[in-house]
N, C-alpha and C positions, 0 to 999 in steps of 0.2 A: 671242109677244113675243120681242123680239129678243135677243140678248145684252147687247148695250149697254143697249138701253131695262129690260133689267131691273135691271141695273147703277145707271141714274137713280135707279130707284125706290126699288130699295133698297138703296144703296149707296151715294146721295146723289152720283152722278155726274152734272156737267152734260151736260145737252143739245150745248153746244159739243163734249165731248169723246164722248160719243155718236155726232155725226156724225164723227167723226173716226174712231171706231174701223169706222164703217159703210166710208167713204172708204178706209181702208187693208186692209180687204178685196180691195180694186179693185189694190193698190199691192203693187209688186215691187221691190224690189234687183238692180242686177248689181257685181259688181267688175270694175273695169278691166282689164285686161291692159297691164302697164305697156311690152312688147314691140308695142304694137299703137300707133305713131304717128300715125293718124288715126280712131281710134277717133269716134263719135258725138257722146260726153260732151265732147271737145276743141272739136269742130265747137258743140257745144252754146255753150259757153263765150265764142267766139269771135262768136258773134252776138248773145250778150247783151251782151256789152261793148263791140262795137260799134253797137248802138242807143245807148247813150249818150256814143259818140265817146271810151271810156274807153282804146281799145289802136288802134294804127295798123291800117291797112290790110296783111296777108297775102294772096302768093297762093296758101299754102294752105287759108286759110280755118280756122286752128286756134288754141287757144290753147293749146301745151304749154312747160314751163320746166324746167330743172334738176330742180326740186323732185320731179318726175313722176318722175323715175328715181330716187330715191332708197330704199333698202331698209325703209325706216321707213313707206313711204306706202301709205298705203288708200285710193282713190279710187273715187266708187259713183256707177252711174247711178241714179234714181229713176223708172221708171214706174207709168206710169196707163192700165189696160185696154190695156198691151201696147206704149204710147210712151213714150218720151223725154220727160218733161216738167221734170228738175231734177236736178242734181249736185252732190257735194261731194267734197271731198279732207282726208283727215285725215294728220297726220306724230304720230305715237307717240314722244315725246320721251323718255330717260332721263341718268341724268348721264353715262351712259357712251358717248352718240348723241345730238347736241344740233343735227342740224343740220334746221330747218325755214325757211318763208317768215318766219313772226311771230319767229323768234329773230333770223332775218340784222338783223332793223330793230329788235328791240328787248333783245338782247342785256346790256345791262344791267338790266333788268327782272328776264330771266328765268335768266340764269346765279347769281343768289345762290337761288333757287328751285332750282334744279338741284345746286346745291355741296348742298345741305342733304339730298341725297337723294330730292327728291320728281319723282316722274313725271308726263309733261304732255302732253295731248291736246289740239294744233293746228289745229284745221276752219279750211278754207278753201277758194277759189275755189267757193262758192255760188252757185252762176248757173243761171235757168229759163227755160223757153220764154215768149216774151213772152203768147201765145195762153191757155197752162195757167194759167200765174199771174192771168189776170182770172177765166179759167173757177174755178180753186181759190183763193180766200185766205188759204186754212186750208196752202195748200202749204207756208210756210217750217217749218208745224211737222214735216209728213210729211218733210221732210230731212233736219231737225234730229235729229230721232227717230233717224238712220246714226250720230250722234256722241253720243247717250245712250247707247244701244247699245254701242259703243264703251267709254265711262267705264265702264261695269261690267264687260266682257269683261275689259280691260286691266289694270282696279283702279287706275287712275289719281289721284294727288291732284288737282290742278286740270286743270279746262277753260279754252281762249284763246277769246276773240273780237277777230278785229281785225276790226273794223267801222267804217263813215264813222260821223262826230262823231251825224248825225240817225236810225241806227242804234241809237245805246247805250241808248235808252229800253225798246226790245221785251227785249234782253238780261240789260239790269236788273230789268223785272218778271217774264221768265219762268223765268231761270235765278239772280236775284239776283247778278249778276255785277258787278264792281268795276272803274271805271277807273282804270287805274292808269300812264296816258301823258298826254303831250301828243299833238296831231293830230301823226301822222308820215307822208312820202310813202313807197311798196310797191312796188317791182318795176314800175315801169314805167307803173303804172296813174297818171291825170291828176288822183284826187281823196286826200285823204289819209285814214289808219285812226288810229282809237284803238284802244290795247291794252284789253281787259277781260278778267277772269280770276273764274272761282268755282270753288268746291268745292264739287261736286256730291254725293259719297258720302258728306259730314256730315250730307246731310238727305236721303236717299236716299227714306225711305217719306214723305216729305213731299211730294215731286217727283211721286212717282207718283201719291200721293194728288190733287195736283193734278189734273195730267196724265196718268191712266192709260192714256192711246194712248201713253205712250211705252214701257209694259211689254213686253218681248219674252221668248220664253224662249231657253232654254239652248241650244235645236239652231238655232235662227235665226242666234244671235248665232257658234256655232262656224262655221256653214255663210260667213258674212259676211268672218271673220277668224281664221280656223284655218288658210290655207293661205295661202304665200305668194303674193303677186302677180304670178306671172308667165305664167298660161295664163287665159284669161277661165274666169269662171263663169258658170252657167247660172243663169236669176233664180231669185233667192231670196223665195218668197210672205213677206208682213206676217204675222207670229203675233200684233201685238198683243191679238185676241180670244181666242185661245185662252189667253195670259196674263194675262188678266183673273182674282184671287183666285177666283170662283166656279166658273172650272173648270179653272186649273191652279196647281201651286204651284212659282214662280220663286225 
């Protein structure tokens, strides 16, 4: 019996997240090299947002911004049996480095957030292979899972989501996250985001209990964002099974 399936049984962990924890067996992390201008994940980026006519036409074929170079940014490939199949980019907000994509647009949101002391973790540009995503649709979680991760590395109060308006539904039932904007337009792109925000570390064993593929442990999470971002890393395997309570303690 498997790890996971023993987990179902007696640990009262769904099937859903069973496959899940099977699935991120298969799944690796890379960090960007923020020195590497046409890096994969850029290229990734750039064809997903143009299937939906969301960024003009490059003829480099990439989509990189300001934001990419900024000292604050974690940016991570996602694969699957060794490809390319989904990306994200996180900016590590504090009151004393406030510069992200979700701040430039919504600034007044988040600078009384920031006056007050708390630290805030920015995911953004989430974009997959059109291919992967029918093949996996468990994939938004295997992403998401980079900026869980994250939230407990950093000890962050809130997490952002800027998402389109027909987005805030998944964010609200899986992170319980709050809108807390009207629709606003983002750097370029043709559709608009709403701001959402949660605190994730007030219900920490709640989340996992949900969701235990999001558990990682402690060497994943340094191997991910212990070093700065400027030489690439070499993939980082999923420990969510090995962090599963029955055989390790996180």
């Amino acid at each position: 019996m498997s790890a996971a399936s023993h987990l179902q049984s007696n640990d009262g962990v769904s099937k859903f997240s069973g496959t899940l924890i099977d699935l991120l067996d298969r799944v690796e992390y890379r960090r960007v090299s923020v020195e590497d201008q046409f890096d994969p994940v850029y290229r990734l980026r750039y064809d997903a947002y143009r299937r939906e006519d969301s960024v003009p036409i490059n003829s480099q074929q990439v989509v990189r911004d300001e934001f990419d170079e900024l000292p604050n940014v974690h940016c991570f490939g996602v694969y699957m049996d060794g490809e390319l199949v989904s990306s994200l980019r996180l900016h590590h907000l504090t009151p004393g480095f406030r510069t992200s994509p979700s701040h430039s647009v919504f600034p007044d949101i988040l600078d009384p957030m920031l006056d007050a002391g708390a630290t805030i973790l920015d995911p953004g540009r989430f974009t997959a292979d059109y291919e992967a995503s029918l093949a996996y649709p468990a994939l938004p979680f295997l992403t998401l899972r980079v900026g869980v991760m994250a939230i407990q590395h950093f000890g962050v109060k809130y997490c952002l989501s800027s998402v389109r308006p027909e987005h805030g539904a998944f964010y609200r039932r899986v992170f319980k996250s709050v809108a807390m904007s009207e629709p606003r337009y983002y750097h370029g792109l043709t559709f608009p985001m709403v701001l959402y925000v949660c605190d994730l570390l007030s219900d920490w064993d709640g989340l996992m209990r949900r969701y235990p593929f999001f558990r990682s442990t402690a060497d994943e999470r340094q191997r991910l964002f212990g070093k700065p971002g400027r030489t690439p890393l070499s993939l980082v395997k999923s420990s969510a099974r090995e962090a599963q309570p029955d055989t390790a303690t996180v």
